[in-house]
VOSE-280955 format. One line per field, with one value per residue: residue in three letters; x, y, z of N, C-alpha, C, O in turn. Coordinates in steps of 0.001 Angstrom, whole numbers, plus 500000, padded with zeros to 6 digits. Each point is the difference from the previous one (the first is absolute). Example, Ala and Ser with C-alpha at 12.3 -4.5 7.8 and 13.67 -1.06 7.14 Angstrom:
residuo	ala:ser
n.east	513190:498614
n.north	494310:501069
n.up	507800:498615
ca.east	499110:500820
ca.north	501190:501190
ca.up	500000:500060
c.east	500900:499230
c.north	501200:501090
c.up	500000:500730
o.east	501036:500509
o.north	499981:501108
o.up	500665:500169
This chain:
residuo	unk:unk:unk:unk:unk:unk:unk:unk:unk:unk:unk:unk:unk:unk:unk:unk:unk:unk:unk:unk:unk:unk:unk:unk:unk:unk:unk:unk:unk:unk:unk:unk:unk:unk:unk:unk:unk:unk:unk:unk:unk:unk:unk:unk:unk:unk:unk:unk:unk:unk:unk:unk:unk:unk:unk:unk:unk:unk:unk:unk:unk:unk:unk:unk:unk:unk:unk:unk:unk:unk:unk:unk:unk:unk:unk:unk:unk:unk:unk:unk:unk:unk:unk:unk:unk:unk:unk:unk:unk:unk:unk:unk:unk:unk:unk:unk:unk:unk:unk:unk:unk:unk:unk:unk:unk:unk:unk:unk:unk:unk:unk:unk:unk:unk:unk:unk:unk:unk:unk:unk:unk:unk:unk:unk:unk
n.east	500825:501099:500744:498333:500283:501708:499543:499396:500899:501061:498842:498844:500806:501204:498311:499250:501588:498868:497905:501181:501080:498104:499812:502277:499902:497945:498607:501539:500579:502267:501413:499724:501261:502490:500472:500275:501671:501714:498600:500158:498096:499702:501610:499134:501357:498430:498743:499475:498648:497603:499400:498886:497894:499302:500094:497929:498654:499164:500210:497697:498978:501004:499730:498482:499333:500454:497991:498373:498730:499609:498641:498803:501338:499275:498138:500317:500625:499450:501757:500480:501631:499654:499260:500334:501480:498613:500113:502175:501330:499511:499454:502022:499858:499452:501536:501359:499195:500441:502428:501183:498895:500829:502319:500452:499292:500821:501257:499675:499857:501708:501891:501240:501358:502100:500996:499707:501098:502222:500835:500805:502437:501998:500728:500954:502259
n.north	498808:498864:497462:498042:499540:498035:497425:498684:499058:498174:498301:499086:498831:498475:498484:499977:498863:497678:499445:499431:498225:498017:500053:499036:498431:499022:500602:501885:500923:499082:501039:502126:500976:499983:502070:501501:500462:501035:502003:500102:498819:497683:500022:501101:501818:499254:500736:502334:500912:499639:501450:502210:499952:499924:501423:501240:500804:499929:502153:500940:500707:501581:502116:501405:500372:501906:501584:500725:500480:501975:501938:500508:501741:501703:500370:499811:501138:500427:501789:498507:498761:498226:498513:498823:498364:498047:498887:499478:501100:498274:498998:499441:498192:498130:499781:498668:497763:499385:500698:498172:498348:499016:499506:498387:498080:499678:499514:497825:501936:499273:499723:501128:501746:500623:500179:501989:501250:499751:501240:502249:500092:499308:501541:501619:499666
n.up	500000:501766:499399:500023:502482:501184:499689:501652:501857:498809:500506:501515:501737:500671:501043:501821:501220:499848:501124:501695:499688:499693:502436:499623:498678:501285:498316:500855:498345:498838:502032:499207:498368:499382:500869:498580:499176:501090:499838:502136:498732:500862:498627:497846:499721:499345:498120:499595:501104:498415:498523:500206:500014:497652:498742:500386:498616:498061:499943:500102:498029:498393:500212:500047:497557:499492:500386:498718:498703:501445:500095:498015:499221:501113:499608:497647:497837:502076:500406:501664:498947:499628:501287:501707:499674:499091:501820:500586:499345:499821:502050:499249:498634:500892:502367:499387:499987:501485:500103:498940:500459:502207:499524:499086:499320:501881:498517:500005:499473:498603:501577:502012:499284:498947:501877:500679:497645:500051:502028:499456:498306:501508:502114:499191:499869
ca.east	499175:501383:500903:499386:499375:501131:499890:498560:500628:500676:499276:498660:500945:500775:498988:499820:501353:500257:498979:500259:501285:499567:499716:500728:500266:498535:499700:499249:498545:498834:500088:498866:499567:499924:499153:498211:499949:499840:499391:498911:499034:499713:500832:501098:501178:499996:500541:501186:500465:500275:501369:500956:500660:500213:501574:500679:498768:500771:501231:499864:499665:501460:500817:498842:499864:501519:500799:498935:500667:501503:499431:499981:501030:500608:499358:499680:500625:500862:500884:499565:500760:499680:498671:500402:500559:499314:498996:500696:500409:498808:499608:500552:499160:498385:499806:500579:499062:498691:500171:499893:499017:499211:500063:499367:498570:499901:500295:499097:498647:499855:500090:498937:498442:499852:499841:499099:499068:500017:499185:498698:499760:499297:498868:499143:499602
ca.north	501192:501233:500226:500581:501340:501407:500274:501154:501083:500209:500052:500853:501016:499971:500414:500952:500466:500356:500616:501749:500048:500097:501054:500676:500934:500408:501543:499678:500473:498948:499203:499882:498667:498592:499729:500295:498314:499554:500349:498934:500402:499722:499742:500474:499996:498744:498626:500351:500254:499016:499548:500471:499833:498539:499832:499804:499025:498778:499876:499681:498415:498924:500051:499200:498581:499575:500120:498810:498987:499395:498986:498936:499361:500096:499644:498601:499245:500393:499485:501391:501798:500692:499959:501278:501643:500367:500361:500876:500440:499540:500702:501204:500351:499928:500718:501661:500411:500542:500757:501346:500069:500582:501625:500612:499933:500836:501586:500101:499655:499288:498608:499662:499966:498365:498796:500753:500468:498234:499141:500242:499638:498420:500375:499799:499201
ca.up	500000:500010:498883:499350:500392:498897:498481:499545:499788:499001:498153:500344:500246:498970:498610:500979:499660:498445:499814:501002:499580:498492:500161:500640:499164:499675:500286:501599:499930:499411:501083:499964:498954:500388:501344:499446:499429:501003:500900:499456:499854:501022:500667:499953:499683:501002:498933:499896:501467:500895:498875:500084:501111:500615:500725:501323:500990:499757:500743:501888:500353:499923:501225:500864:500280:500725:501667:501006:499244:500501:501216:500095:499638:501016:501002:499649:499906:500434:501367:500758:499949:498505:499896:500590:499572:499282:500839:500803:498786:499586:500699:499660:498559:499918:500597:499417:499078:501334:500866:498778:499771:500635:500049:498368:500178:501279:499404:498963:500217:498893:500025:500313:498957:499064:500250:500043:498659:499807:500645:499792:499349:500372:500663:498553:499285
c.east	500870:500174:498794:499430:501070:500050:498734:500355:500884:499576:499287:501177:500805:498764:499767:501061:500327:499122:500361:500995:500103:498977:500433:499872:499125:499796:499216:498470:499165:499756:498184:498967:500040:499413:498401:500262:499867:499178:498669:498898:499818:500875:501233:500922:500505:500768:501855:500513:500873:501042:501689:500453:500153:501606:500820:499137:500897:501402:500110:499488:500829:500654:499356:500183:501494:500453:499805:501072:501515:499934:499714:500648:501147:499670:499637:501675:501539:499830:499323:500627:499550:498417:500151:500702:499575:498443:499986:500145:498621:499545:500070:500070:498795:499653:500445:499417:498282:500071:500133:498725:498849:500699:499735:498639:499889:499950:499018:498564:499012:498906:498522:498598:499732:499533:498627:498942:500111:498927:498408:499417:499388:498889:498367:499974:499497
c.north	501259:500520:500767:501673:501020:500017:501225:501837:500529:500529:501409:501656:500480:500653:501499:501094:500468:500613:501440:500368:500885:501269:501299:501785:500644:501205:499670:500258:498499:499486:500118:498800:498769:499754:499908:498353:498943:499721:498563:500850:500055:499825:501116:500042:498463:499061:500050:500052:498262:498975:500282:499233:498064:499810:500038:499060:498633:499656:499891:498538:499036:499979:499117:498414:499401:499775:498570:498713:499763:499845:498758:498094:500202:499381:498614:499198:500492:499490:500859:501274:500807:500347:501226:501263:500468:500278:501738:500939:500242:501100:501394:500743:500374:501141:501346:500242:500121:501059:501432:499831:500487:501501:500511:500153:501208:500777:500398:500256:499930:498551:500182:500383:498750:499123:500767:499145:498036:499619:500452:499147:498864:499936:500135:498858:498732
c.up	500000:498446:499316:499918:499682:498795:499517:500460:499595:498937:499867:500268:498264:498337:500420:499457:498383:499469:500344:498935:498461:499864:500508:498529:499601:501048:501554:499866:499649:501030:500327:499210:501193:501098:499348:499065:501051:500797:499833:500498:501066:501534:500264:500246:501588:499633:499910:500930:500392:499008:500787:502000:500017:499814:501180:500650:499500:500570:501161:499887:500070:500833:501233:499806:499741:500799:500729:498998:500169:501317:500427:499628:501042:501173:499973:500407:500607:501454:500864:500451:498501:500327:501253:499135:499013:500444:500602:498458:499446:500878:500230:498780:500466:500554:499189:498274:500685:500235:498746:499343:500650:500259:498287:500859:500780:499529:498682:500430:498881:500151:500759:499222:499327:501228:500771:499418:500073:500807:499588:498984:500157:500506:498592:499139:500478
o.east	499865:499791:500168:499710:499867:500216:499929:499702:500081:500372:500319:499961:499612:500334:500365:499678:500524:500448:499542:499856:500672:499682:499268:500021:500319:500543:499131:499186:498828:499152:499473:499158:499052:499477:499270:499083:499162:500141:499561:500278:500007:499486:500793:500115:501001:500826:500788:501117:501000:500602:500942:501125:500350:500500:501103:500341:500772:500398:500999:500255:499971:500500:500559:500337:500258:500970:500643:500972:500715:500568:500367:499621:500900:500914:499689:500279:500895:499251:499489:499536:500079:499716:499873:499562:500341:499337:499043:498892:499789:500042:499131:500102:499701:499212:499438:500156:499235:498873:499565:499980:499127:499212:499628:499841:499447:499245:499829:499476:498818:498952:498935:498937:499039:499076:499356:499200:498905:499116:499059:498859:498918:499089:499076:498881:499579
o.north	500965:501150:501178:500710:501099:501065:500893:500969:501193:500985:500905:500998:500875:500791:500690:500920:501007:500689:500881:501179:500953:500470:500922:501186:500854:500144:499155:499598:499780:499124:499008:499230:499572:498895:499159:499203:499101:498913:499558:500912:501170:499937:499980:498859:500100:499313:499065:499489:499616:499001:499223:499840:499391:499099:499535:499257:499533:498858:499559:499124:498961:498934:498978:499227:498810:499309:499277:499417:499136:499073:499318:498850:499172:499545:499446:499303:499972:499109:501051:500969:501215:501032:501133:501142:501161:500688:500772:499516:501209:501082:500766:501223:501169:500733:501094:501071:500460:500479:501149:501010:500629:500884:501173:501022:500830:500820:501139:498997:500300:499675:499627:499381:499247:499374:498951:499234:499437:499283:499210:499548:499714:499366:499189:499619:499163
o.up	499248:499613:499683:499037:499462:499422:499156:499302:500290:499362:499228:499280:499225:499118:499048:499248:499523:499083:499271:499677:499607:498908:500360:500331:499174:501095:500210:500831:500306:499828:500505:500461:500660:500149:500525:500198:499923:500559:498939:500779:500384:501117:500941:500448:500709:500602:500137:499908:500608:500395:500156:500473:501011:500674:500287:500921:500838:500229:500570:500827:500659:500360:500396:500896:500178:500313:500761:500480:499495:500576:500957:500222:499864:500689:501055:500975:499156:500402:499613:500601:499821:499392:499537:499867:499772:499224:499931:499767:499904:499413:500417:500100:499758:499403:500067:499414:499152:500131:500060:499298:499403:500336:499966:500667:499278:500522:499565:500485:500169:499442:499506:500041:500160:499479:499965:500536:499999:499530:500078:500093:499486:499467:500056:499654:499202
């Protein structure tokens, strides 16, 4: 799942890159056009939003099911000094990726509207 989710953000990154690239020499004004081609009827500029951000979204997934996937290969087939100091390591990744996310979040009050407007959304449907 790792290999596949970085192949997908390769590709997707890299088409992205060459698409921005081949448009490097077109008038700033056509930047209106492509956002109005873009735009979906119903959904608007969402679609794109959400093109442009699966590269990183695919790349947290890879990372994620790596993690676990060497976890768990650590924890299976090793000694008990390796399952501690990789336990112990492990703990300390986790705690200090917890700790820059909940301080981004703190500072955004972005987030709390988006998750606000989510629960109303569920609360309705």
């Amino acid at each position: 799942m790792s290999i596949v989710a970085s192949a997908g953000s390769i590709v997707i990154g890299l088409l992205l890159v060459h698409r921005n690239s081949t448009k490097q020499n077109e008038d700033p004004a056509g930047a209106s056009t492509y956002i109005h081609q873009n735009t979906h009827r119903t959904f608007g500029l969402e679609p794109m939003a959400i093109v442009f951000g699966l590269p990183w979204a695919l790349l947290m997934w890879s990372m994620v099911t790596f993690s676990v996937a060497l976890l768990l290969s650590c924890f299976r087939n090793s000694n008990i000094s390796t399952r501690i100091s990789v336990a112990v390591t492990s703990l300390v990744v986790i705690a200090t990726i917890l700790w820059c996310i909940q301080s981004a979040w703190e500072s955004n009050d972005d987030v709390v509207v988006f998750l606000r407007e989510l629960r109303q959304f569920i609360a309705s449907s």
